[in-house]
N, C-alpha and C positions, 0 to 999 in steps of 0.2 A: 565503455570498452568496445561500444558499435553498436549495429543493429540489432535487433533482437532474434534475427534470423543466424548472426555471427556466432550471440552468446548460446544460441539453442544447439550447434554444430560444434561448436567447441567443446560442454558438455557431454554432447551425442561420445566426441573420441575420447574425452577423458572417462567418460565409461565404459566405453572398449577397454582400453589400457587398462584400468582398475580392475575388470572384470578376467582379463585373461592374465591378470599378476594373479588374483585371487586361487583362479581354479588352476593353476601350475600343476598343486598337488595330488587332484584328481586325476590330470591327465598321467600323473608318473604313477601314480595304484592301476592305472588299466590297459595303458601300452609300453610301461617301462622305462627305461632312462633316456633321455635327451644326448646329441652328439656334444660333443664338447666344442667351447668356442673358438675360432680361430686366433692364432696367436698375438696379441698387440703387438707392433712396431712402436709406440711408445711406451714407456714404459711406467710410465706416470700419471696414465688412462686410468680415470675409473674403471672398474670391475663390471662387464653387463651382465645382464643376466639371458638367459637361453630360453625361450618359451616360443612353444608350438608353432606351427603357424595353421589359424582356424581358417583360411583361405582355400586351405589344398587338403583332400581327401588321405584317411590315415590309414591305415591298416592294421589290425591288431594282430599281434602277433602269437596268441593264444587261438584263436580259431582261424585267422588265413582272410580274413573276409576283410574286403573295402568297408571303410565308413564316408560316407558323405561328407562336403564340407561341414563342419560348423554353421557358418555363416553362408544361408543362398546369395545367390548374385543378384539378387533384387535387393537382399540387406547390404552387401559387398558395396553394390553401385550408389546407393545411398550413401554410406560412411563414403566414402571417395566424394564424394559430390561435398559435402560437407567439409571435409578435411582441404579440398583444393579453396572452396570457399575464403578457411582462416589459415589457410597457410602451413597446416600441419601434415601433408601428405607423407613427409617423412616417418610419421609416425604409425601409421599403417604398415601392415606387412606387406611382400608383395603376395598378387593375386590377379587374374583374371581380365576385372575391371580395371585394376589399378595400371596392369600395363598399357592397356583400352585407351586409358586417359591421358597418359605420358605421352602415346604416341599421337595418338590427336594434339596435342597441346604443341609437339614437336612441329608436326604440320601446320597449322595453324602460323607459328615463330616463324616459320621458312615462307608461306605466304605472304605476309604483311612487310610493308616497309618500314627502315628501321625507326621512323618518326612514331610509328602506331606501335610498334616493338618494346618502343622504351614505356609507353603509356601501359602496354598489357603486363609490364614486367615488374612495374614501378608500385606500389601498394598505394591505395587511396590513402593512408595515413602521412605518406610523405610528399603527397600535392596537398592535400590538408589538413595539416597538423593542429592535434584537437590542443585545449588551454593545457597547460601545466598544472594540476591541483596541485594543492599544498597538502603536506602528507599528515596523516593522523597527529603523529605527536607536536607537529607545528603548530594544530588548531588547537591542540588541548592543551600545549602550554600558553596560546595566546589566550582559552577560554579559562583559568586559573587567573591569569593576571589581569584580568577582566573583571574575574566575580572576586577578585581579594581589592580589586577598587571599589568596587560596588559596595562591598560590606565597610570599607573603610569611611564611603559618605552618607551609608548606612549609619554608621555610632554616631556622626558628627550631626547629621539628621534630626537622631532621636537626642539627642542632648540641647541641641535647641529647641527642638518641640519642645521639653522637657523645662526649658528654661521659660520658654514665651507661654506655656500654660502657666505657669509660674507666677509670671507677670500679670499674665489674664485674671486669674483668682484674686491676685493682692489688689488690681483695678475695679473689679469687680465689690469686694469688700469698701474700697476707697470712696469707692460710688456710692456705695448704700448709705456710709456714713456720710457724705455731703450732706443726705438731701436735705436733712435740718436745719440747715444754714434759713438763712433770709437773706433780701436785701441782691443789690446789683451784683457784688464783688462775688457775692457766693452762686448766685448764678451765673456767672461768667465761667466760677471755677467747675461748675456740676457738665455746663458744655463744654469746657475742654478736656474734662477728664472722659467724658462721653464719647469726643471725637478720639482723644486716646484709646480707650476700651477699644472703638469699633478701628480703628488699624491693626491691636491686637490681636481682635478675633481672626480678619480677613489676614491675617501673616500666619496665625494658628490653623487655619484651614489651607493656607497654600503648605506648609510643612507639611499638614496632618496628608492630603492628596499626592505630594511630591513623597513622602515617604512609602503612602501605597505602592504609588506606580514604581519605585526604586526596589520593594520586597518582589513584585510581579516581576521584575524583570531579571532580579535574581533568583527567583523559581524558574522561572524558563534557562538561564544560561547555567543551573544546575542541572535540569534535564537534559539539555543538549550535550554538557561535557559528561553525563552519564551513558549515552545513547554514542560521542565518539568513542569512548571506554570498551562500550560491547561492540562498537565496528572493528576497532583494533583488534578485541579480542577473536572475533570471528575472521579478520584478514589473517591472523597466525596464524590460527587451525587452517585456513585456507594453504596459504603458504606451504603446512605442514602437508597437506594432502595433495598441493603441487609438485613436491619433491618427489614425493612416492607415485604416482603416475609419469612423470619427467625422467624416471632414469634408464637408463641405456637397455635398450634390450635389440639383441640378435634372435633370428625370428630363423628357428630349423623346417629345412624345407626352403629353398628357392625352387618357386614355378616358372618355366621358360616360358615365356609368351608364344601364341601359339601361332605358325608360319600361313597366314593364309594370302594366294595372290591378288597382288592388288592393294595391300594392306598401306604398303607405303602413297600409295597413288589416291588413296580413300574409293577405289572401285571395287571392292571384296563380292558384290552380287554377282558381279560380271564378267570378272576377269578370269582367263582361261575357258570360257566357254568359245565355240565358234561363233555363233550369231548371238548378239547382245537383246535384239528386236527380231523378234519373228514375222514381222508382217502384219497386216489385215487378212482378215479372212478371207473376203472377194480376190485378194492378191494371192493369198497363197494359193485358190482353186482356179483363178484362173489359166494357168497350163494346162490342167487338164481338161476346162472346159475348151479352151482354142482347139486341144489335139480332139478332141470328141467333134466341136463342129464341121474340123477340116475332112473330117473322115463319112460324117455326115452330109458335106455337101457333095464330095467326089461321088458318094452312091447314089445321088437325090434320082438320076435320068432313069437308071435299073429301077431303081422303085416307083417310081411313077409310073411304068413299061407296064410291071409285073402287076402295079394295082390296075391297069387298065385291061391289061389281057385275063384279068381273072372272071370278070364274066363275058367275057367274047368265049372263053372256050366252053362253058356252062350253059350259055343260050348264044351261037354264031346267029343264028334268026331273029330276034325279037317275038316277030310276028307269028309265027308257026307254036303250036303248044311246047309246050318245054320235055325234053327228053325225062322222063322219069326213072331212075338208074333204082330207085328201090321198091321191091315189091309191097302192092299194095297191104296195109292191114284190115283185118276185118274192122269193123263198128262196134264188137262188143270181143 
């Protein structure tokens, strides 16, 4: 039925499905009756049935208060991943993820050309198409007229065993009375009866061996048409449990996807901001260092002035002692 990653996914949603038929009745003891379904245009539609949708946050109506979904969106994006895997996406409600993935999947369709279009759209089962088996009850009425030949070369088997022991004992008795003979003629007769005897043993052992192998091999094509008996049996129960997960359900609660820009373009980080990239650092600080140099170098000649006349006006003489502007202190 595929790989084993198929049959584990497939599973995964047939226990969704099972699981939120089951607890229906829980959900109506603790937030009350579901909306009715919308009306079929055919009218010859099965009947679906209306169950929650675990996707979307509920509300009860006894205390006012939000419940969270059911299912987080780490479980959500899982069963979706799975579901799109074998093809049952239908069978999820919708939710969050699920619109996530429709619209990517749409984008995707519109990228590709239609050569790689038909390959993404087309299921690996119908580029290679697995054998045909033969269905249960084909093998087990071929394994029935199988084992009623068996048994039939079965009786015809033991009746000649049955016969050529037969012969082997009366040969054997024939022999023992030979041996009293004399003479040429009765030794002739003791070897031929001899060579007879020994054809009948080696015919008595190829029966006695050929009927083994004939009993061996109708124990095994009894076990095998026992063993297709309990696969039958277990494909119905199965069948029986596929219907019941399989039937039509309208899931109350549609969640609109939610509007964010860019979504359609796959830019949602970016879209609607003004600058997408900010820059480098040294880039962004660069203005302000340029405006700080330029203003730094128009003063460079005042400050060079100022730091030069600051001890011209503190010592004009060098040579002469230094003006001392503050009174001496004592020593202690």
């Amino acid at each position: 039925m595929g790989t084993p990653f198929q049959r584990t996914a497939v599973n995964a949603v047939k226990r969704f499905r099972t699981k939120e038929l089951a607890g229906l009745m829980s959900h109506l003891r603790i937030f009350g009756p579901l909306p009715e379904p919308p009306a079929q245009k055919n009218k010859n539609a099965k009947p679906s049935i209306v169950l929650p949708n675990p996707f979307l946050p509920k509300k009860n109506p006894k205390t006012g208060r939000w419940r969270p979904p059911k299912y987080s969106l780490r479980r959500q994006a899982e069963l979706v991943k799975m579901a799109q895997a074998t093809g049952t996406l239908n069978s999820l409600p919708p939710g969050p993820k699920k619109f996530a993935t429709e619209l990517r999947m749409e984008r995707v369709k519109a990228s590709l050309p239609p050569a790689d279009l038909v390959n993404l759209t087309t299921p690996a089962s119908a580029t290679n198409p697995a054998k045909k088996r033969k269905s249960t009850a084909t093998v087990l009425q071929e394994l029935e007229i199988k084992l009623a030949t068996m048994k039939g070369e079965e009786a015809v088997l033991k009746e000649d065993l049955k016969r050529i022991t037969a012969e082997y004992d009366l040969g054997e008795l024939t022999t023992f009375e030979g041996r009293t003979g004399e003479g040429k003629e009765a030794e002739d007769q003791r070897l031929k009866q001899y060579i007879d005897q020994v054809g009948r043993r080696q015919q008595k052992e190829r029966n006695e061996a050929d009927l083994s192998k004939l009993e061996k091999a109708i124990e095994s094509t009894q076990a095998r048409a026992l063993s297709v008996r309990g696969r039958n049996m277990r494909k119905r129960e199965k069948q029986k449990s596929k219907i019941a997960w399989h039937k039509q359900v309208v899931w109350a609660g549609e969640g609109a996807p939610k509007k964010v820009p860019g979504t359609g373009l796959g830019t949602r980080l970016y879209t609607g901001k003004r600058r997408m990239f900010k820059g480098h650092l040294w880039e962004r600080k660069r203005a302000r260092k340029v405006r700080r140099h330029t203003i730094l170098m128009r003063d460079m000649p005042a400050r060079i002035a100022r730091y030069k006349n600051y001890y011209k006006k503190r010592r004009p003489n060098p040579l002469k002692p230094s003006r001392y502007t503050k009174p001496p202190k004592l020593p202690y």
